[in-house]
MDTraj code that builds the backbone (N, CA, C; nanometers):
import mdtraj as md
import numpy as np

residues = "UNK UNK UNK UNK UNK UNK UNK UNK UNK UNK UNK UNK UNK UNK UNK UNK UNK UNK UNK UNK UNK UNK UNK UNK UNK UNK UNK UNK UNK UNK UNK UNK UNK UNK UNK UNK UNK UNK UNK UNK UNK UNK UNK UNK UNK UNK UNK UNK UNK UNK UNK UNK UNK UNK UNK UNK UNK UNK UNK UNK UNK UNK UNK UNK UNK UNK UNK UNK UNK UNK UNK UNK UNK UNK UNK UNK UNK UNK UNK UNK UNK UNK UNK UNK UNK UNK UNK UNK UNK UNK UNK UNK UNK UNK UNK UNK UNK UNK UNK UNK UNK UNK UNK UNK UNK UNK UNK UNK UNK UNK UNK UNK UNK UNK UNK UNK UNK UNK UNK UNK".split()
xyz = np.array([
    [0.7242, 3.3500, 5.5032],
    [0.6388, 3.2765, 5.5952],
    [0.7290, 3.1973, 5.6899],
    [0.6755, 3.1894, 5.8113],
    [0.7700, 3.1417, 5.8736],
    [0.7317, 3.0013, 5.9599],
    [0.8198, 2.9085, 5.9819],
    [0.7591, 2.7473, 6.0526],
    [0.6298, 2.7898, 6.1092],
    [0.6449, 2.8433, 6.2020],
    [0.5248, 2.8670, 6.3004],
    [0.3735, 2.9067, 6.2318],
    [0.3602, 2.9444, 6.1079],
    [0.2683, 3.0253, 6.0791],
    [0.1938, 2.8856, 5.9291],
    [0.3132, 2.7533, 5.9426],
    [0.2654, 2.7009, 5.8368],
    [0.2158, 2.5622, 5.8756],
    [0.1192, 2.5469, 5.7818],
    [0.0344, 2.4469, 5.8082],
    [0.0517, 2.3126, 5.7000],
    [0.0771, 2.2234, 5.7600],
    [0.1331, 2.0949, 5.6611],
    [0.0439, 2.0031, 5.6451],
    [-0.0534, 1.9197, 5.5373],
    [-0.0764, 1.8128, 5.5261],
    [-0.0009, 1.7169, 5.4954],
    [0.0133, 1.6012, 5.5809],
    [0.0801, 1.4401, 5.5497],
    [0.0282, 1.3715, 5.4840],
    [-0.0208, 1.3132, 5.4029],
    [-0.0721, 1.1801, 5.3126],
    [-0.0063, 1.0894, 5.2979],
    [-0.0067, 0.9620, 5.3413],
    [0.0510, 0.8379, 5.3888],
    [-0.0465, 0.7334, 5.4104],
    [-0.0937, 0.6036, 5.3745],
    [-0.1910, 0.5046, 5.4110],
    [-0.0492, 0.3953, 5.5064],
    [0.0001, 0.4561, 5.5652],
    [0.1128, 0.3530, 5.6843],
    [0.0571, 0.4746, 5.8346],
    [0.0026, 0.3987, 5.9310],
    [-0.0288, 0.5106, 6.0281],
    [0.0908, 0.5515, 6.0546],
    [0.1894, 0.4325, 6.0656],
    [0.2879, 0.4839, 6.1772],
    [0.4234, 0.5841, 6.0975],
    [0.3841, 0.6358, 6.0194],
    [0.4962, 0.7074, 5.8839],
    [0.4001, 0.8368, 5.9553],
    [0.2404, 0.7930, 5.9131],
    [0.1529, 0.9585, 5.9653],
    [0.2103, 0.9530, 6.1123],
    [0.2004, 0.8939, 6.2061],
    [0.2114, 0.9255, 6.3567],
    [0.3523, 1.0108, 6.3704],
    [0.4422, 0.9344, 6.3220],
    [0.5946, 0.9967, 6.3521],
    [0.5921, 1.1578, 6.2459],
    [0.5428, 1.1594, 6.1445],
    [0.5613, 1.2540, 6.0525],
    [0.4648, 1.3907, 6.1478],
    [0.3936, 1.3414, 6.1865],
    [0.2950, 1.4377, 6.2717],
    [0.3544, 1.4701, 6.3885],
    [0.4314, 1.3857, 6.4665],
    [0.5166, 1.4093, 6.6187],
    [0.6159, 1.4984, 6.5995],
    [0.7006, 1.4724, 6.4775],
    [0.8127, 1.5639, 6.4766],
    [0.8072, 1.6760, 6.3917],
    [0.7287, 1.7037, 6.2889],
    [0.6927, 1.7894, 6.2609],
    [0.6075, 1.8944, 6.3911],
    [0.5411, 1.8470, 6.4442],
    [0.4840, 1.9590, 6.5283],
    [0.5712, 2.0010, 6.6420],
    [0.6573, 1.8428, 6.6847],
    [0.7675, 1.9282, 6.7907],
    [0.8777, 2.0496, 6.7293],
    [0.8570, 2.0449, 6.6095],
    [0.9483, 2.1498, 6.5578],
    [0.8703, 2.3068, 6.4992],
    [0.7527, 2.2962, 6.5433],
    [0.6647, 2.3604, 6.5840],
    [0.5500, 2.4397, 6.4403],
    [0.5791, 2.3198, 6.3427],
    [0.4537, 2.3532, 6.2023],
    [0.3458, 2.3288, 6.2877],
    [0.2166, 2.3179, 6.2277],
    [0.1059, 2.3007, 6.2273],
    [0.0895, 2.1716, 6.1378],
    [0.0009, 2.0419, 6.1669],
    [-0.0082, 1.9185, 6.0899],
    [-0.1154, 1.8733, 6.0943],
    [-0.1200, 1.8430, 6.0027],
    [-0.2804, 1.7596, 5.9580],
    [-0.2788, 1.6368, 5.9014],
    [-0.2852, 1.5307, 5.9087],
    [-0.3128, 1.3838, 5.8561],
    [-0.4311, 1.3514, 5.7485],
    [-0.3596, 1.2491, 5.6821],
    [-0.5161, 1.2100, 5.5805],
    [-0.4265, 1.0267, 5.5617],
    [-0.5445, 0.9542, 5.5705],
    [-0.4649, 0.7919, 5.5266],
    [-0.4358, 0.7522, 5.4138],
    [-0.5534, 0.8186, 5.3359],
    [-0.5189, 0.8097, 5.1595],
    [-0.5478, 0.9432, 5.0982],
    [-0.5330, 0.9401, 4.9930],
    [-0.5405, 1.0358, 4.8691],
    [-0.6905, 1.0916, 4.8864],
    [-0.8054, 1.0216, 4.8950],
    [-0.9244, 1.0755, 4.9400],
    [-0.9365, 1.1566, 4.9959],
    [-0.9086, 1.1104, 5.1399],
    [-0.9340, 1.1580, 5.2413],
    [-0.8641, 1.3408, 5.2252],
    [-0.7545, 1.3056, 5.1927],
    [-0.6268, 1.4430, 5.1264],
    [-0.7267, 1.5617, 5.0760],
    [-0.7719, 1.4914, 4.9840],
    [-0.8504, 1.6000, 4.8759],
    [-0.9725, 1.6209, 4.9971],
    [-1.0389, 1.5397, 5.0895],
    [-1.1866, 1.6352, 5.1775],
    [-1.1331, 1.7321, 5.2450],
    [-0.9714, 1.7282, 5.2880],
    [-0.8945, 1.7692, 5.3818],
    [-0.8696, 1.8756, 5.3011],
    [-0.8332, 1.9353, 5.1839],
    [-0.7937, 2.0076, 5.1247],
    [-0.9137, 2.1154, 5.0847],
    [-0.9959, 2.0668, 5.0970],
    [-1.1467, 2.1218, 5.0307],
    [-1.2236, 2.1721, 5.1401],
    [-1.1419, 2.1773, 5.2695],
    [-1.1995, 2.1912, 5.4258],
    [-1.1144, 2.2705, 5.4701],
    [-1.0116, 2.2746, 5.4253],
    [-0.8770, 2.3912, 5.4913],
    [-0.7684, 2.4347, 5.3871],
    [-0.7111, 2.5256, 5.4690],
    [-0.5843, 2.5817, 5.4060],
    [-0.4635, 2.4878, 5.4103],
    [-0.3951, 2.4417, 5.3047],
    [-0.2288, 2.4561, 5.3744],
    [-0.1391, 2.4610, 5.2949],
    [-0.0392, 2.5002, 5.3133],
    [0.1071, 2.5697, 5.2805],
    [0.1865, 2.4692, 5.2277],
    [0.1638, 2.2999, 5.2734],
    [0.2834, 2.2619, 5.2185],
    [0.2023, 2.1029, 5.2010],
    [0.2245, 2.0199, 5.1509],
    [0.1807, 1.8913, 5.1366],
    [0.2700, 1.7866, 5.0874],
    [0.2696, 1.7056, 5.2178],
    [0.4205, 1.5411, 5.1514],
    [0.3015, 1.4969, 5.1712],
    [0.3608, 1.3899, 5.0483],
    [0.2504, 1.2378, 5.0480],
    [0.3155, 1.1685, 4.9826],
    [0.3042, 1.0558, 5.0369],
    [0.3448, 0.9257, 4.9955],
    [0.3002, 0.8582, 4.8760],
    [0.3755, 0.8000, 4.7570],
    [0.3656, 0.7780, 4.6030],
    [0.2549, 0.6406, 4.6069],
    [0.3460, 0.5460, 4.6889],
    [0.2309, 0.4419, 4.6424],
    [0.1486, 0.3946, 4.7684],
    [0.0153, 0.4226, 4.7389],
    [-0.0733, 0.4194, 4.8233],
    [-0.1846, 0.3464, 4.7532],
    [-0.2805, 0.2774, 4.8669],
    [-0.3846, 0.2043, 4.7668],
    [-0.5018, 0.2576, 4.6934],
    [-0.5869, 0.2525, 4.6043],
    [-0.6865, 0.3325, 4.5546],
    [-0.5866, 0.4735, 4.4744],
    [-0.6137, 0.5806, 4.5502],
    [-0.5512, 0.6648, 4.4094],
    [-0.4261, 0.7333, 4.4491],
    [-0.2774, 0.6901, 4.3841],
    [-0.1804, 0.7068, 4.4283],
    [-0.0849, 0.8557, 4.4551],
    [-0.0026, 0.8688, 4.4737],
    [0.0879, 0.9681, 4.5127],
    [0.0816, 1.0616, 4.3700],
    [0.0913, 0.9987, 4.2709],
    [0.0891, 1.0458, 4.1186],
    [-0.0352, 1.1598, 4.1139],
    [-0.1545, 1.0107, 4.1062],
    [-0.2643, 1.0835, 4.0447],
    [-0.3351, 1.1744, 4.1628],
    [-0.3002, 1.1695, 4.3282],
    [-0.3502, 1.3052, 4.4342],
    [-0.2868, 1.4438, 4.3826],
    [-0.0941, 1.4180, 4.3067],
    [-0.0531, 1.5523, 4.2418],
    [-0.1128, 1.6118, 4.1466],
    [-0.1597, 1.5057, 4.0449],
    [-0.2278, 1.5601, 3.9315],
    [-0.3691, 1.6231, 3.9667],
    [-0.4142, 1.5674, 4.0312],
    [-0.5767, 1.6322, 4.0890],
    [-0.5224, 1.7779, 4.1766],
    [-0.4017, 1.8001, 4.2719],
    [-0.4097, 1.8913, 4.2952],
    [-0.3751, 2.0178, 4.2255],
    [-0.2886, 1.9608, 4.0745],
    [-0.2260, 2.1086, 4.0431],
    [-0.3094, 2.0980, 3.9130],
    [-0.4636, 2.0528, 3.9198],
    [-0.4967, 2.0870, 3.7399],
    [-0.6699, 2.1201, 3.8684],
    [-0.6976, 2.1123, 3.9746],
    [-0.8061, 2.1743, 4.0145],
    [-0.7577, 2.2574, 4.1905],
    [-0.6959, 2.3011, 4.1832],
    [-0.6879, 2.3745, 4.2955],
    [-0.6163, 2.5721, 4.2506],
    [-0.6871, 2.6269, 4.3328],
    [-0.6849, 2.7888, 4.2357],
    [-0.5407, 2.8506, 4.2675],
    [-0.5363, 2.8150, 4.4210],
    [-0.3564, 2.8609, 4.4700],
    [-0.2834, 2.7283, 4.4377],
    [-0.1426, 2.7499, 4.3971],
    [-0.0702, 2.6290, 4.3668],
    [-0.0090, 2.5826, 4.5409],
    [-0.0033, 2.4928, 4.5631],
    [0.0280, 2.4289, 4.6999],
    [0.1178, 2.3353, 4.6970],
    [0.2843, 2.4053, 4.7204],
    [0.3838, 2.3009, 4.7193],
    [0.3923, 2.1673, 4.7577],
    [0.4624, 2.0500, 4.6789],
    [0.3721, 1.8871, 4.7328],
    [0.5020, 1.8298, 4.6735],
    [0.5597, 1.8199, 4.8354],
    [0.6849, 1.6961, 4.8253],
    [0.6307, 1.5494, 4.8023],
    [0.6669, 1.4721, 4.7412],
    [0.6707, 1.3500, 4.7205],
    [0.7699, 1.2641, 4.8463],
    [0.7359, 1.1868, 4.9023],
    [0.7801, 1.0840, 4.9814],
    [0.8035, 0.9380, 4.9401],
    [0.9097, 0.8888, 4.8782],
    [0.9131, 0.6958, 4.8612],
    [1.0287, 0.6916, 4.8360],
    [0.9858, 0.5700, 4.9011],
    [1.0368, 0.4290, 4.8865],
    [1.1775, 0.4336, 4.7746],
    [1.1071, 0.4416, 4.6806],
    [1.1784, 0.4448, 4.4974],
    [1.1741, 0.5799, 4.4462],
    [1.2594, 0.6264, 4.4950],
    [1.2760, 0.8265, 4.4242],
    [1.3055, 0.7802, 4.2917],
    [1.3892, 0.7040, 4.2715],
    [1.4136, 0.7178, 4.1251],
    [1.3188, 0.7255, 3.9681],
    [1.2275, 0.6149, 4.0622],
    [1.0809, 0.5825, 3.9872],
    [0.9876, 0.7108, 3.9252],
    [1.0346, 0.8394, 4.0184],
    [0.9684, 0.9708, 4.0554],
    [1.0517, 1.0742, 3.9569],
    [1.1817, 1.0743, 3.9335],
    [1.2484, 1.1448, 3.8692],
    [1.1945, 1.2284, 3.7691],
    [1.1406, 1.2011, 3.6503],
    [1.0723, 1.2949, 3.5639],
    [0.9280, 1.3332, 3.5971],
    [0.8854, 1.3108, 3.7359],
    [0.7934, 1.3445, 3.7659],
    [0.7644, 1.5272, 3.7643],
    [0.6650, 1.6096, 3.7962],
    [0.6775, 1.7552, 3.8261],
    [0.6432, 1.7811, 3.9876],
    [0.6813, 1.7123, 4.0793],
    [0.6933, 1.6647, 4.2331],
    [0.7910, 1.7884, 4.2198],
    [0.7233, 1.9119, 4.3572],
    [0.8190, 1.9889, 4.3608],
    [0.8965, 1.9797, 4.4079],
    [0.9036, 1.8406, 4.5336],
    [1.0345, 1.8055, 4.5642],
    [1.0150, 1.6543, 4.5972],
    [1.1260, 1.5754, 4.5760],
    [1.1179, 1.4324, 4.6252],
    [1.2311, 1.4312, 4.7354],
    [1.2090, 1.3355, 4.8066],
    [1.2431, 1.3162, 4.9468],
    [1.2285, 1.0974, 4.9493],
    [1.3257, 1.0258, 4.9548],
    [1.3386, 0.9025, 4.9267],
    [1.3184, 0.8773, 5.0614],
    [1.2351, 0.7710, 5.1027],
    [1.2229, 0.7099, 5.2138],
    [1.3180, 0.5794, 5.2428],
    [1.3687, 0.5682, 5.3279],
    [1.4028, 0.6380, 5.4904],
    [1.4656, 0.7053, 5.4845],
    [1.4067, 0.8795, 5.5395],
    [1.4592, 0.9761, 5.5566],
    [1.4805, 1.0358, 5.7285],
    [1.5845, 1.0984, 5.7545],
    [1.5922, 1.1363, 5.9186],
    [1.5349, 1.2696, 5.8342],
    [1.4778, 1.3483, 5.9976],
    [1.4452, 1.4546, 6.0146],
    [1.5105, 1.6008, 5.9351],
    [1.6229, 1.5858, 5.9536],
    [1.7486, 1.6930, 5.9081],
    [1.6765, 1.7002, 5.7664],
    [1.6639, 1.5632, 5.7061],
    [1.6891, 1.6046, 5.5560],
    [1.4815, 1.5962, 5.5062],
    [1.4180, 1.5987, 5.6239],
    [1.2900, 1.6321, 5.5709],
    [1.2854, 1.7917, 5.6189],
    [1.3543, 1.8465, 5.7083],
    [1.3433, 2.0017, 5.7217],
    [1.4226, 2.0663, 5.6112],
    [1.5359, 1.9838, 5.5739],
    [1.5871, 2.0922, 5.4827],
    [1.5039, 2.0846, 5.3550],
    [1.4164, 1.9566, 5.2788],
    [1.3289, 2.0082, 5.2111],
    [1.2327, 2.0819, 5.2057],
    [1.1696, 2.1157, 5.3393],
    [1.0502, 2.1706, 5.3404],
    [1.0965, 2.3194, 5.3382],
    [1.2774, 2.3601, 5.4103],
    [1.2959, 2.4749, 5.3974],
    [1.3573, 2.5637, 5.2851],
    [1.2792, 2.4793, 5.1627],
    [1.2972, 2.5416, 5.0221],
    [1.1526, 2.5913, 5.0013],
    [1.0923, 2.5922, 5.0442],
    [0.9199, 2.6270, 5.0744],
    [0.9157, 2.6996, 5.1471],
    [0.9593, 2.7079, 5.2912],
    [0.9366, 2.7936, 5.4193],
    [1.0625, 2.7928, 5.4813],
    [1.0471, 2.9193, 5.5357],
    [1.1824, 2.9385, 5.6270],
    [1.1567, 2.9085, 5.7538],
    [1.2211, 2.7988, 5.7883],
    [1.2433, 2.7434, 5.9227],
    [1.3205, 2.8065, 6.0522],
    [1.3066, 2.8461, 6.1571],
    [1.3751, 2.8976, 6.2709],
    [1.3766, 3.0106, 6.2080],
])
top = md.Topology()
chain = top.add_chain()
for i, resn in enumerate(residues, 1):
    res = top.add_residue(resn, chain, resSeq=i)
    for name in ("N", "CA", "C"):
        top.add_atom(name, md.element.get_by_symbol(name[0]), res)
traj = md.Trajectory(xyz[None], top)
């Protein structure tokens, strides 16, 4: 599969983490979709397709944890789901198919996503 053909949900309750995560991801030419919390994630998920999903661990109401656990014990295709924070370490024995420690530059959020999809 290739960048162009994949479609990313962000999950983040910080707009401006969604705004930038959505700008440069699409200038690099994925497809992006936003959600503010974990809720919203799952109507978003239950309404469309997508290929790859970062979300942010601690969020208010239902966190980075329990949106993974809801997605990989009720969803029929498995849907790769980087973890994004603050505290990677906190995340370590987690089953996060990939963690990604915030503040991250660009370089090193493409090279995670391009263990999922092949980029360029």
């Amino acid at each position: 599969m290739s960048y162009l053909d994949t479609k990313i949900l962000v999950v983040d309750d910080e707009k401006m983490i969604l705004e930038l995560l959505h700008s440069r991801l699409t200038k690099t030419g994925f497809v992006v979709d936003v959600a503010e919390n974990a809720a919203e994630g799952i109507k978003k998920i239950h309404n469309n397709s997508y290929d790859l999903i970062l979300t942010d661990i601690k969020m208010p109401g239902m966190s980075g944890n329990d949106f993974f656990e809801y997605l990989k014990t009720t969803l029929a295709q498995p849907i790769p789901v980087i973890a994004m924070s603050g505290t990677p370490w906190l995340t370590e024995k987690s089953s996060f198919d990939a963690i990604i420690g915030k503040p991250f530059c660009k370089d090193e959020l493409l090279y995670v996503i391009s263990r999922f999809v092949q980029i360029g």
